[in-house]
N, C-alpha and C positions, 0 to 999 in steps of 0.2 A: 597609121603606119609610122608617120613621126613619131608618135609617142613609144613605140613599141622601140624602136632604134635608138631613141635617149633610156631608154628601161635596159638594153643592152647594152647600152656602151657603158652604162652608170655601174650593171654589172660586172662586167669588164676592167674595170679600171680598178673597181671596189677588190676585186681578187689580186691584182698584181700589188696595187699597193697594200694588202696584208698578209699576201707572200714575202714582200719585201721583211714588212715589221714585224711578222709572227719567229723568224729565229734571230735578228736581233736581242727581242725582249725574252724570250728561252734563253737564249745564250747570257743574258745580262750579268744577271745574278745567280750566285749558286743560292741553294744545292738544284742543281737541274732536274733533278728527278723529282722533287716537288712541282715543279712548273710541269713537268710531263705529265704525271699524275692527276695535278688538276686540269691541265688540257684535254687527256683523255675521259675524264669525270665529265666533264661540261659539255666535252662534244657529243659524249654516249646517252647522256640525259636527253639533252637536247634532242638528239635524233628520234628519242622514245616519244616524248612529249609530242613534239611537231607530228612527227608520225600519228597521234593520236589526234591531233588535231585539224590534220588535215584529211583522216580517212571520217571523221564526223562532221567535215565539209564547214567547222568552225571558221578557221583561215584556211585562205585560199594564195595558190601563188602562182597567176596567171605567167608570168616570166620569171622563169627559174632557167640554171644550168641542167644539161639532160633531162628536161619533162618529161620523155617518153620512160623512164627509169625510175625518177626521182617526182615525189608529189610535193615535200617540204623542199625549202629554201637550204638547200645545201651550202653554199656558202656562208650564210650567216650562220646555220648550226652547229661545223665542223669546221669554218676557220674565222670569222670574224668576232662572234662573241664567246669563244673561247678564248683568243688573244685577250679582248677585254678583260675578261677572269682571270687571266696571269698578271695582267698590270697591279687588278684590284688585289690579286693576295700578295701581291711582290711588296705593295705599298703600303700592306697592313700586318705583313708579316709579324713584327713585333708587338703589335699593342692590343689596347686588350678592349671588351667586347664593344663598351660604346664607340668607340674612338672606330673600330672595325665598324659599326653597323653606320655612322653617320657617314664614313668616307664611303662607302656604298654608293650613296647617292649621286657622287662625284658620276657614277660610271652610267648607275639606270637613267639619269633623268636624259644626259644627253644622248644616251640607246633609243631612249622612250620615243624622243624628241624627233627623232632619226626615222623611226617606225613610224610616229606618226603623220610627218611627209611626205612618205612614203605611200603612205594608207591615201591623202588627201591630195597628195600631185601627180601618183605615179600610178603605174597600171601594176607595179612591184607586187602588192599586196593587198587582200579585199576582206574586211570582216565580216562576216556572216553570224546569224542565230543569235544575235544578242551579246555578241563581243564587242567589248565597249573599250574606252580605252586606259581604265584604271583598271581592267582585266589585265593589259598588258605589262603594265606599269607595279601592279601586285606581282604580277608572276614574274618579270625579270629581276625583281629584287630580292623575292623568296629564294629563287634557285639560285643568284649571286650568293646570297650568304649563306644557304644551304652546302653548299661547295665550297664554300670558304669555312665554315665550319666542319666539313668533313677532313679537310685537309687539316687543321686545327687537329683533331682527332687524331688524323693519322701519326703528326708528329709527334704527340703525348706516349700514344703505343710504343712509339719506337724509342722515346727518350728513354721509359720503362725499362725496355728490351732491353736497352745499353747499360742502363743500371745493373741489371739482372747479371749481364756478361762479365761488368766489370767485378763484382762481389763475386762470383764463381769461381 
């Protein structure tokens, strides 16, 4: 029962303080709609993936917000590591791929780090079937820069676009 009450208050607190930082770091830097953009990219992934992984009973998330509703970690899917993901493309905005893929690591190792505590002090979260934890550690830095290159993408199209407008 103790445990279960430090696994909610840890929840708890982990929400309000990323409520606080999630429209700080939106609002920081323009253009805002790129931070919206990949906000919305990363939470909507996230929710797909987790979904997928938690209905193959892979990870498990004994203390979540609304269990009876929700089987994935809502909080981390839909506001704490997508804040992350705005940091990471705010801060890579300009440069170019390596320089983008080593400052990555800035972001996965201490997520990793975070998950893996998690996993070995808390009741938070349980790996199941063979999830190991450079499963976790691959996968959060795939869809990091997967999302940082989509947004990458996106800006190219649009640069195009502006081209297009202007010579018209």
């Amino acid at each position: 029962m103790k445990r279960k009450n430090f696994d909610e208050k840890f929840l708890w607190w982990s929400l309000i303080i990323n409520l606080i930082v999630v429209f700080t770091i939106i609002c920081r830097k323009p253009p805002i709609k790129d931070w919206l953009l990949v906000y919305l990219f990363n939470a909507l992934t996230n929710g797909i993936i987790d979904s997928f992984l938690s209905a193959y009973k892979i990870v498990k998330y004994p203390v979540r917000f609304f269990p009876k509703v929700f089987k994935t970690h809502i909080l981390f899917d839909f506001l704490i590591y997508p804040t992350f993901t705005i940091l990471y493309n705010q801060m890579t905005k300009n440069d170019k791929l390596f320089t983008i893929f080593y400052k990555l690591f800035y972001f996965t190792i201490p997520m990793f780090l975070v998950e893996f505590w998690a996993v070995k002090r808390t009741g938070l979260i349980k790996w199941n079937k063979g999830w190991k934890w450079y499963h976790t550690l691959m996968g959060v830095t795939l869809k990091s820069f997967s999302t940082r290159l989509f947004i990458g993408g996106v800006r190219k199209i649009e640069k195009k676009q502006e081209m297009r407008m202007f010579r018209d």
